[in-house]
C-alpha positions as CSV (number, residue, x, y, z in Angstrom):
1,X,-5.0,-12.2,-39.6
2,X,-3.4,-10.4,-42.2
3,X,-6.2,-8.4,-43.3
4,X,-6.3,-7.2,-39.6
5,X,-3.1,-6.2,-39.1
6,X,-3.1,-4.0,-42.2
7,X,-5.9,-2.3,-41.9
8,X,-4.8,-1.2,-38.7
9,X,-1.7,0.2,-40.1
10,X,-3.6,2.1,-42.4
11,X,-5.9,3.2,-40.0
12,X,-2.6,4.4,-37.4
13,X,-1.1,5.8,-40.7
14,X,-3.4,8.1,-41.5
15,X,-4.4,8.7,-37.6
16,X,0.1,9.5,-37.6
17,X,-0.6,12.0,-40.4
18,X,-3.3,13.8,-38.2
19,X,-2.4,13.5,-34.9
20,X,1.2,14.2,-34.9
21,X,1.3,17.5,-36.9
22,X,-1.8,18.5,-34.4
23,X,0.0,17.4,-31.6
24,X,2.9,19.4,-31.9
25,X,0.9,22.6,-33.5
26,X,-1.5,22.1,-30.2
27,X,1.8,22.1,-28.3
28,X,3.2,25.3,-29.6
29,X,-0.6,27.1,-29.1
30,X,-1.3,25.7,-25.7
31,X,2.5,26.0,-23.9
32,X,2.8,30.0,-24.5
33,X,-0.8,30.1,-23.5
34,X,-0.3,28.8,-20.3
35,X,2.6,30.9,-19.9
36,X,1.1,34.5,-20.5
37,X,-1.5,33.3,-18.2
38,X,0.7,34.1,-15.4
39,X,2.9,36.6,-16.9
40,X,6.0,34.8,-18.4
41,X,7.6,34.9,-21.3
42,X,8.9,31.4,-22.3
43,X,12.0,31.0,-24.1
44,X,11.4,29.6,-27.2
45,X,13.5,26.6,-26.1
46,X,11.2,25.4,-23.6
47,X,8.5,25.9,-26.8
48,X,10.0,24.1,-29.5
49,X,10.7,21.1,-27.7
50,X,10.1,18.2,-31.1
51,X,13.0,18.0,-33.6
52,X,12.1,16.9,-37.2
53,X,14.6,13.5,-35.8
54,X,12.4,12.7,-33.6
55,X,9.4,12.9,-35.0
56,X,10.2,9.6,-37.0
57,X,10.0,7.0,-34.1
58,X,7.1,9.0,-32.8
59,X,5.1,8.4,-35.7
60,X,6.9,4.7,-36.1
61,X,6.1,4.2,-32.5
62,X,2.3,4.9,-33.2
63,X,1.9,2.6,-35.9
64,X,3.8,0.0,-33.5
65,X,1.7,0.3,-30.3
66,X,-1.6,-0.1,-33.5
67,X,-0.2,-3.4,-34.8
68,X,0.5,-4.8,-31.1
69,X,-3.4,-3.7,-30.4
70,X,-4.2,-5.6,-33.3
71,X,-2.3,-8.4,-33.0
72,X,-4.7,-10.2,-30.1
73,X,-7.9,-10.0,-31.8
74,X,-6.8,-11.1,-34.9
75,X,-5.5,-14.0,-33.3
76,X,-8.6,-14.6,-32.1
77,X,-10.2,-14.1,-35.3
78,X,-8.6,-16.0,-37.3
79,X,-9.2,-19.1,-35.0
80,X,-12.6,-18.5,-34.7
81,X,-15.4,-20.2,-36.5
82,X,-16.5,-17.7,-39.7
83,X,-19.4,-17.1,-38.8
84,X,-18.7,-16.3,-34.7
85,X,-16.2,-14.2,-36.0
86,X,-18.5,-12.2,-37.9
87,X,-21.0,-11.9,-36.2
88,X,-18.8,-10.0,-33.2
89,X,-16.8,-7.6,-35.7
Protein backbone atom coordinates (compact mmCIF):
# COMPACT_ATOMS: atom_id res chain seq x y z
CA UNK A 1 0.00 0.00 0.00
CA UNK A 2 2.84 2.02 0.49
CA UNK A 3 4.19 1.94 -2.77
CA UNK A 4 0.72 3.31 -3.92
CA UNK A 5 0.32 6.01 -1.86
CA UNK A 6 3.69 7.43 -2.77
CA UNK A 7 3.65 7.23 -6.09
CA UNK A 8 0.62 9.14 -6.12
CA UNK A 9 2.20 11.86 -4.20
CA UNK A 10 4.78 12.05 -6.64
CA UNK A 11 2.53 12.00 -9.34
CA UNK A 12 0.15 15.10 -7.47
CA UNK A 13 3.52 16.69 -6.80
CA UNK A 14 4.73 17.20 -9.89
CA UNK A 15 0.92 17.55 -11.43
CA UNK A 16 1.00 20.76 -8.12
CA UNK A 17 4.11 22.10 -9.88
CA UNK A 18 2.23 22.29 -13.29
CA UNK A 19 -1.09 22.91 -12.72
CA UNK A 20 -1.07 25.47 -10.11
CA UNK A 21 1.39 28.10 -11.69
CA UNK A 22 -0.96 27.33 -15.05
CA UNK A 23 -3.90 27.82 -13.17
CA UNK A 24 -3.32 31.01 -11.90
CA UNK A 25 -1.26 32.33 -15.23
CA UNK A 26 -4.62 30.93 -17.13
CA UNK A 27 -6.50 32.99 -14.65
CA UNK A 28 -4.83 36.35 -15.13
CA UNK A 29 -4.97 35.64 -19.29
CA UNK A 30 -8.51 34.44 -19.41
CA UNK A 31 -10.35 37.09 -16.66
CA UNK A 32 -9.15 40.46 -18.57
CA UNK A 33 -10.09 38.58 -21.66
CA UNK A 34 -13.48 38.12 -20.80
CA UNK A 35 -13.65 41.56 -19.58
CA UNK A 36 -12.46 43.61 -22.84
CA UNK A 37 -14.88 41.40 -24.47
CA UNK A 38 -17.63 43.56 -23.37
CA UNK A 39 -15.76 46.72 -22.87
CA UNK A 40 -14.64 46.85 -19.17
CA UNK A 41 -11.67 47.49 -17.66
CA UNK A 42 -11.26 45.29 -14.52
CA UNK A 43 -9.53 46.54 -11.63
CA UNK A 44 -6.63 44.70 -10.99
CA UNK A 45 -8.12 43.58 -7.68
CA UNK A 46 -10.78 41.55 -9.18
CA UNK A 47 -7.51 40.07 -11.38
CA UNK A 48 -5.09 39.20 -8.88
CA UNK A 49 -7.31 37.29 -6.73
CA UNK A 50 -4.32 34.23 -5.39
CA UNK A 51 -1.94 35.46 -2.65
CA UNK A 52 1.50 33.64 -2.48
CA UNK A 53 -0.35 32.45 1.40
CA UNK A 54 -2.65 30.75 -0.18
CA UNK A 55 -1.16 29.06 -2.59
CA UNK A 56 0.34 26.62 0.02
CA UNK A 57 -2.91 24.71 1.09
CA UNK A 58 -3.89 24.86 -2.46
CA UNK A 59 -1.11 22.88 -3.61
CA UNK A 60 -1.24 20.89 0.00
CA UNK A 61 -4.86 20.39 -0.67
CA UNK A 62 -4.03 18.68 -4.14
CA UNK A 63 -1.70 16.34 -2.97
CA UNK A 64 -4.38 15.51 -0.11
CA UNK A 65 -7.51 15.00 -2.30
CA UNK A 66 -4.38 12.47 -4.50
CA UNK A 67 -3.58 10.33 -1.38
CA UNK A 68 -7.44 10.01 -0.34
CA UNK A 69 -7.96 8.83 -4.21
CA UNK A 70 -5.32 6.47 -3.59
CA UNK A 71 -5.97 5.25 -0.49
CA UNK A 72 -9.12 2.75 -1.65
CA UNK A 73 -7.38 0.94 -4.23
CA UNK A 74 -4.41 0.32 -2.54
CA UNK A 75 -6.43 -1.12 0.08
CA UNK A 76 -7.74 -3.25 -2.21
CA UNK A 77 -4.43 -4.09 -3.62
CA UNK A 78 -2.77 -4.97 -1.00
CA UNK A 79 -5.45 -7.60 0.05
CA UNK A 80 -5.66 -8.94 -3.14
CA UNK A 81 -4.08 -12.16 -4.29
CA UNK A 82 -0.50 -11.08 -6.33
CA UNK A 83 -1.35 -12.19 -9.18
CA UNK A 84 -5.26 -10.65 -9.45
CA UNK A 85 -3.70 -7.67 -8.34
CA UNK A 86 -1.50 -7.52 -11.24
CA UNK A 87 -3.13 -8.55 -13.62
CA UNK A 88 -5.93 -5.42 -13.12
CA UNK A 89 -3.09 -2.57 -12.60
Amino acid sequence: MGAHLTSVVVTGLVADALGVPLGVALHGWVIPAMGDSVGLRLPGSVIAVYHEAELLPLVLGCLLIATLGALLPAGWAARARTATALRTE
